[in-house]
Each structure stands twice: as C-alpha cells, then as structure tokens.
C-alpha positions, -999 to +999 in steps of 0.1 A: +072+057+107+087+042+076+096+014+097+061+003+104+051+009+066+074-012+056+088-035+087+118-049+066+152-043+072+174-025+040+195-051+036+161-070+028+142-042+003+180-038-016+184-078-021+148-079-033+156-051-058+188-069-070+164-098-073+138-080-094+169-061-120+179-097-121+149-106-134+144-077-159+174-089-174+159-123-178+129-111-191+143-089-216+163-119-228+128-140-231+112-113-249+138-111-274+139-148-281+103-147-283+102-118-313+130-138-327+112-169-330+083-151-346+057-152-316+036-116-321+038-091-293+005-104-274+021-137-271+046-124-249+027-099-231-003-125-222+025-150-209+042-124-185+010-110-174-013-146-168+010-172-163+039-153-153+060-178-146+097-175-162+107-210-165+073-221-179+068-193-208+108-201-219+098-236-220+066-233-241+082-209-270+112-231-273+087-259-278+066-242-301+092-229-320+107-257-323+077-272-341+061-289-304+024-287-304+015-261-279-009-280-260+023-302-252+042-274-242+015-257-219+013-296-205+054-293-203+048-260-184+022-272-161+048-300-151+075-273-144+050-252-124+036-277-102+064-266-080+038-240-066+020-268-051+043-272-019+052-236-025+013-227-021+021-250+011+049-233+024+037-197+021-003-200+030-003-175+055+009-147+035-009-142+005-044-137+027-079-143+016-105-133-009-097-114-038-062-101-024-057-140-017-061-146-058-035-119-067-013-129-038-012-163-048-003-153-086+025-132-076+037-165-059+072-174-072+105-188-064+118-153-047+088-140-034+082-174-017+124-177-006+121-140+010+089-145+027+099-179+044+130-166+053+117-134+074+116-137+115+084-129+121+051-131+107+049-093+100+081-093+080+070-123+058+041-113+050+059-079+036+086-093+019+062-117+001+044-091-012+073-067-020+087-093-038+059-107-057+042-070-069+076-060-081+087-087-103+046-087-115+055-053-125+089-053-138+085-089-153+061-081-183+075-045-186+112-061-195+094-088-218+079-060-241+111-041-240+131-075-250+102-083-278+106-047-292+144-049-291+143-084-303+125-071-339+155-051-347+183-076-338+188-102-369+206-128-352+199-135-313+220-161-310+248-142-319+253-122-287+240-150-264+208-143-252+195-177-262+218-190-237+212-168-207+180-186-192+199-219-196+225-204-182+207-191-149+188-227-146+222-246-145+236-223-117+208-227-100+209-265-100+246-269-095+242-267-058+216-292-053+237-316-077+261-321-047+239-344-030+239-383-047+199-381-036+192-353-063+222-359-087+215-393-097+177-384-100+184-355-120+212-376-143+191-403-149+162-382-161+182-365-185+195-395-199+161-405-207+150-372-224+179-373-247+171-410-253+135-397-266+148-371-291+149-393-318+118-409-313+094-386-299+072-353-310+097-320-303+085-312-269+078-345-256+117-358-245+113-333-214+085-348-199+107-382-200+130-363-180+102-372-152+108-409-150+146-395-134+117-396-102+119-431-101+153-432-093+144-413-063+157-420-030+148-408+005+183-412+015+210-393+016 
C-alpha cells in the first residue's frame, strides 16, 4: 500500500531528503548573510517564499548590498533564472494543470526537475517532482528565517565562512561541466569580461557582461 502512495524506490525518497538538508544548510547560510547585510526579516522571507529560487535571491542581496540598484539585480536574477525556460520544457508533464499546474511549476527547480527526469516511468516522475519540489518549498524559507534570526546575533559572518558557502556550492557544481572546451571557454571568456566591467560599470552590472562569454559559444565539442 505505501508503494502505490508513494511509487518511488528508498534509495530515491532518502537522496531527495539529503537533497532538501542540503539545502537547509544553504538557506540558513543565505538568511544569515541577508540579516548581516541589513535586509529586514520580510526581505528574506518574501524571497524564499515568491521567488524561491536560491541562486537568484543570493545574487540580488549581494547586489544590493553592495550598493547595485535593485532593479538591476532583480534584472541580474531574471537572467540567472531563465534556466526554467528549457527546465519548464523538460518537465511539462509533471507539474499538471490549472491551479496545481501554478504551484507545480513554482516548486520547479534544479533538483526537483533532475529527480523527476530521471525517474523510469511516468508515475515515478511525476512523484519525485513533486516530493522534491514541496519539500525544499517548505524547508527552503523555514532555514532562511532560522539563518536571518541566527544571523542578528553573529557580529562577523564572514568570520566563520558562511559568506563563502554558496560560492562554494556554485563552483562544485560547475567544475564538471568546465571539462568540456565547448563550455569552458564560454564560461572563461565571460568572466573575463565581467571583471573587465568592475571598474567601469554600476555594482551589479559586470555580471550581466558575463553574458557576452555566449558569443564565444560553439556547437562543437
């Protein structure tokens, strides 16, 4: 009977749990940077709970805090989301229709979209993409208020290194894809341009440089 409730394997529910701790972990580190920065608690909470999108809220309170306008930095988070585009692609089967189409389609992310692509049968990726996607909704902005309320009482965040764990995560997860010359030189050249920009641009403005790397783009391997 629990089989058919939930028809994944528990190899499958325990990696998506590892996934979600993993994540709680992040968001307790952006929550803390955030109260560090000076953002107040709804800024924070509003992020994790609408946009929820890690790599987009990090993005816009290092902008902001850093003096960007945030209008540039929700522009800089648009660019980072628009990921979800071939994601929505990939996955348009499982989030359904109507109003549970709308929610399934904002718990769209990187892991929820990886497990439910990478299920055998429809059944399976369907339930995995939802598993995935309601528990990191929920444990997401719970971890960001707990990070913002621990954040208040630690005076230095960048003394134990939780400035540096989202960086961190990002360059692991690029290293990888950095082995082909197709994505590395791409990916090098854009960088070089955003670093280029610092000098000369608004804070928040070298990383959309980083997009002309595109150009350098080649369907080759």
């Amino acid at each position: 009977m629990s089989e058919r409730r939930i028809p994944l394997s528990r190899d499958v529910i325990k990696a998506i749990l590892l996934v979600c701790i993993a994540d709680a972990i992040v968001g307790l580190s952006y929550g803390s940077l955030a109260a560090a920065d000076g953002f107040p608690l709804w800024v924070p909470i509003a992020l994790s709970t609408l946009v929820l999108a890690g790599a987009s809220e990090f993005l816009f309170i290092g902008i902001v805090a850093g003096g960007g306008s945030p209008f540039t930095a929700a522009a800089a988070g648009l660019l980072v989301n628009a990921r979800h585009l071939p994601f929505g692609i990939a996955v348009r089967e499982l989030p359904g229709r109507g109003w549970r189409g709308l929610l399934g389609c904002h718990i769209m992310n990187d892991e929820s979209v990886v497990f439910g692509i990478s299920q055998p049968t429809r059944e399976k990726r369907i339930a995995a993409y939802w598993l995935c996607g309601l528990g990191i909704a929920l444990i997401w902005p719970l971890s960001v208020v707990g990070g913002a309320l621990i954040g208040q009482f630690i005076p230095d965040i960048k003394a134990i290194g939780l400035d540096a764990v989202f960086p961190a995560i990002l360059i692991a997860l690029i290293f990888p894809a950095l082995r082909q010359r197709r994505t590395r030189i791409p990916a090098g050249s854009g960088a070089l341009l955003s670093l280029l920009a610092v000098p000369f641009v608004p804070t928040g403005l070298p990383v959309l440089f980083s997009l002309l790397g595109l150009l350098a783009w080649r369907d080759r391997k």
